[in-house]
Kinemage of the C-alpha trace (Angstrom):
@kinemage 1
@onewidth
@group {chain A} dominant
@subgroup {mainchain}
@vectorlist {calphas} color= white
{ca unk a 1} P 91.997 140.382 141.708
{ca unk a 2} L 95.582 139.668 140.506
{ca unk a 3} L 96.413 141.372 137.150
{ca unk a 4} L 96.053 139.011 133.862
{ca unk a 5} L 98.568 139.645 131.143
{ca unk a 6} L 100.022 137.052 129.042
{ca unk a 7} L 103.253 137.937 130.155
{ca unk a 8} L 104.923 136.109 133.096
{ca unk a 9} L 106.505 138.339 135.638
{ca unk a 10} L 109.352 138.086 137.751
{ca unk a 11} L 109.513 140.233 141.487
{ca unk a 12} L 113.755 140.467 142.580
{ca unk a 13} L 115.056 141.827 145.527
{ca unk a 14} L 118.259 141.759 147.309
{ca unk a 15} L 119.559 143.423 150.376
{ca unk a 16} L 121.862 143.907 153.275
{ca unk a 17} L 121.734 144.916 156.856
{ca unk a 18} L 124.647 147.418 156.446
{ca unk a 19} L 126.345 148.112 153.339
{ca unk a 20} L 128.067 145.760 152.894
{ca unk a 21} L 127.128 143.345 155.747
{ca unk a 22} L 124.978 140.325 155.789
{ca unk a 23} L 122.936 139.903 152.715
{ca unk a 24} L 120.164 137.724 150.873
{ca unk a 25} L 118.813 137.279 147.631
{ca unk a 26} L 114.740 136.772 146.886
{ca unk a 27} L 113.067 136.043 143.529
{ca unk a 28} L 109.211 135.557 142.763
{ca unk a 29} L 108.015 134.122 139.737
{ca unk a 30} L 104.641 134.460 138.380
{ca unk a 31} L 102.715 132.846 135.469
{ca unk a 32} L 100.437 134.749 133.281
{ca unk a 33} L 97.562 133.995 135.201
{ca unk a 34} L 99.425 135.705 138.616
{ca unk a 35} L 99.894 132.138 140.504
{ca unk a 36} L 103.446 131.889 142.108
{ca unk a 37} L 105.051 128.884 140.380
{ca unk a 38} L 108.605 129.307 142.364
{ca unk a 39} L 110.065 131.592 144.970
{ca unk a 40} L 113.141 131.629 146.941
{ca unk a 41} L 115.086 133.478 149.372
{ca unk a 42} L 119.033 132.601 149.740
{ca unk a 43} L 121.656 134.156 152.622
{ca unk a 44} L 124.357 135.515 150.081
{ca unk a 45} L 126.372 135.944 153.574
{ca unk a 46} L 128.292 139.636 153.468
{ca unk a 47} L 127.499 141.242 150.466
{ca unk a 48} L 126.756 145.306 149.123
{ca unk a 49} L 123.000 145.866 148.507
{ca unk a 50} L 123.909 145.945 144.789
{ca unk a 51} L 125.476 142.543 144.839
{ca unk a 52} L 122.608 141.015 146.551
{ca unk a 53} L 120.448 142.810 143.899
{ca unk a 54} L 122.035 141.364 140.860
{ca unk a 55} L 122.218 137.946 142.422
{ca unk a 56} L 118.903 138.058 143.038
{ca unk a 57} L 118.333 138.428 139.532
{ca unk a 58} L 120.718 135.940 138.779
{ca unk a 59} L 118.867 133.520 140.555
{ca unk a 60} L 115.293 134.726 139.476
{ca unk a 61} L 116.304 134.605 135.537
{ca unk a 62} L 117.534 130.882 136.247
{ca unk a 63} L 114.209 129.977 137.630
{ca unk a 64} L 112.265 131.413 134.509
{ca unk a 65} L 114.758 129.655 132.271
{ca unk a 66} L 113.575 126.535 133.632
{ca unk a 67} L 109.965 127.064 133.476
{ca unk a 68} L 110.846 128.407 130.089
{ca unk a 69} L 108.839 131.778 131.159
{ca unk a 70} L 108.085 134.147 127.954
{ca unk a 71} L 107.554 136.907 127.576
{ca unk a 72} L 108.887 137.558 130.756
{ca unk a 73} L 108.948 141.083 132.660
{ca unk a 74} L 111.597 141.619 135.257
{ca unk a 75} L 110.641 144.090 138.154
{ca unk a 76} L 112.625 145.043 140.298
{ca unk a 77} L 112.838 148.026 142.249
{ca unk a 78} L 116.684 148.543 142.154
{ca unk a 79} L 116.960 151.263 139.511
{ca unk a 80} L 120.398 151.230 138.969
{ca unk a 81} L 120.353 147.070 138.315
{ca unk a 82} L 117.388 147.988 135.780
{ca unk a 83} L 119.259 150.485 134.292
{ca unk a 84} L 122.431 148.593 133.437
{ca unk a 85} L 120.607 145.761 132.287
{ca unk a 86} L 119.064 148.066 129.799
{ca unk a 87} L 122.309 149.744 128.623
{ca unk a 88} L 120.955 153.001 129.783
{ca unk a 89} L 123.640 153.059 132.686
{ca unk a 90} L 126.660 152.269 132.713
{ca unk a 91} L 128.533 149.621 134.470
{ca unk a 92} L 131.453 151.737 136.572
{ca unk a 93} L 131.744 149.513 139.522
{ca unk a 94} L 134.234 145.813 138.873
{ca unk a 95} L 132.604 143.843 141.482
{ca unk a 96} L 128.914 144.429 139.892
{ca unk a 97} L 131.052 143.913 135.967
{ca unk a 98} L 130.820 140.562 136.430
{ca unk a 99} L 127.103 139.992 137.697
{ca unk a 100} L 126.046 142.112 134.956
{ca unk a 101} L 128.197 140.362 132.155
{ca unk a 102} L 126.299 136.512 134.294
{ca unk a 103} L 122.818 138.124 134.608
{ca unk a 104} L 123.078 139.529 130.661
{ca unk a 105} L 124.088 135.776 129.822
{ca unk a 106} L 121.250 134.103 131.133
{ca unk a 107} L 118.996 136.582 130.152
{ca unk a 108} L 119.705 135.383 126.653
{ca unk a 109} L 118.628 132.219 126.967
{ca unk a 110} L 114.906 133.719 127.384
{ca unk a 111} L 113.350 134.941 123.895
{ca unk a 112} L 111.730 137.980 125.059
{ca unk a 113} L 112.286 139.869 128.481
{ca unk a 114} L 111.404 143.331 129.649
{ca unk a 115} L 113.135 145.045 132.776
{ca unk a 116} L 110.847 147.283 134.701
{ca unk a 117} L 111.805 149.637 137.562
{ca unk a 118} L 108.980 149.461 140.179
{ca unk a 119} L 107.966 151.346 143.736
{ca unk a 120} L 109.347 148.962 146.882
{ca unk a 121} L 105.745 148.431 147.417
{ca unk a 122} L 105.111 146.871 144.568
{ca unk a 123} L 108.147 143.959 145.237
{ca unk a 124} L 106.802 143.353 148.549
{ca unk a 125} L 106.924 139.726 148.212
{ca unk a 126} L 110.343 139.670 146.905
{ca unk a 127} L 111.450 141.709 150.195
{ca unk a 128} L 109.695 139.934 152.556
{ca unk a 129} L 111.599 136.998 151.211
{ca unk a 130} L 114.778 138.408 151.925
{ca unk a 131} L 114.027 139.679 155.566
{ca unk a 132} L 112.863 136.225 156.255
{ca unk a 133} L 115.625 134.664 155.056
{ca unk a 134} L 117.843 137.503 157.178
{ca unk a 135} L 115.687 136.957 159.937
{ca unk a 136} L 116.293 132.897 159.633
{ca unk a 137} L 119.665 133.131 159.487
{ca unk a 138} L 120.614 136.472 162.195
{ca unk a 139} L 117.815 135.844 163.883
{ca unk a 140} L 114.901 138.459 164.222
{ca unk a 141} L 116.193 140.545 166.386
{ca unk a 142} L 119.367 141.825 163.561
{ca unk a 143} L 118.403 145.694 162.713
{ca unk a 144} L 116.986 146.241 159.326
C-alpha cells in the first residue's frame, strides 16, 4: 500500500562513478495519493557527487513548481544537501555556493516545503534513475 498524506513528496538523487567523474541527476515526484506524476534522470557529464546532488534537487524543485506541488517534502538521502538547505550546515565549499544560493531560489517559489534526510533505501527510485541514466550513457558495463 503506498503511504497517503496530503503532502506531495519529492525522492532526489545524484551521483558519480568516481568523485568527481561522470555524473547524473534523478528526481521523483509524487502526489498525495503516492502516483508518480514526473520523473527524470539527466547525464550532468563530470561532476562531484555533491554537485550532482544539488542539481538533482534543482531539477526536482522545478518539476514541483510546475505542478504547483504543496506542501511538498523533499527527501533526499544526501545529508549534507539537507542540511544546508536547512541552515543547519554551513555552506564551506564555492562550487556547491552557488547551487545552494539556485536550489534556495526556487524553493521559494513553493509555499510550504519540508527537507527530510532519508536511508538510500528509501530513494531507491531516485537512484535507480541515475544508474540508468549512467548506464545509458557509459554503457552498463562502467563500475558503480
Amino acid at each position: 500500500m503506498k503511504d497517503q498524506t496530503r503532502d506531495w513528496r519529492l525522492r532526489c538523487d545524484g551521483g558519480a562513478r568516481g568523485n568527481p567523474g561522470p555524473g547524473a541527476a534523478a528526481y521523483v515526484l509524487t502526489n498525495p495519493e503516492g502516483r508518480e506524476v514526473e520523473a527524470q534522470g539527466e547525464y550532468l557529464g563530470e561532476v562531484t557527487n555533491n554537485v550532482a546532488e544539488y542539481r538533482a534537487l534543482i531539477a526536482g524543485l522545478e518539476a514541483a513548481v510546475r505542478h504547483a506541488a504543496v506542501p511538498l517534502e523533499v527527501c533526499m538521502d544526501s545529508e549534507l544537501v539537507v542540511r544546508q538547505m536547512t541552515g543547519e550546515y554551513k555552506v564551506k565549499n564555492e562550487g556547491l555556493k552557488p547551487l545552494n544560493v539556485a536550489a534556495k531560489r526556487v524553493a521559494s517559489k513553493l509555499t510550504d516545503v519540508r527537507f527530510t534526510s532519508v536511508r538510500r533505501e528509501q530513494n531507491t527510485r531516485a537512484d535507480e534513475l541515475v544508474n540508468a541514466t549512467l548506464d545509458r550513457i557509459l554503457g552498463s558495463e562502467s563500475p558503480r
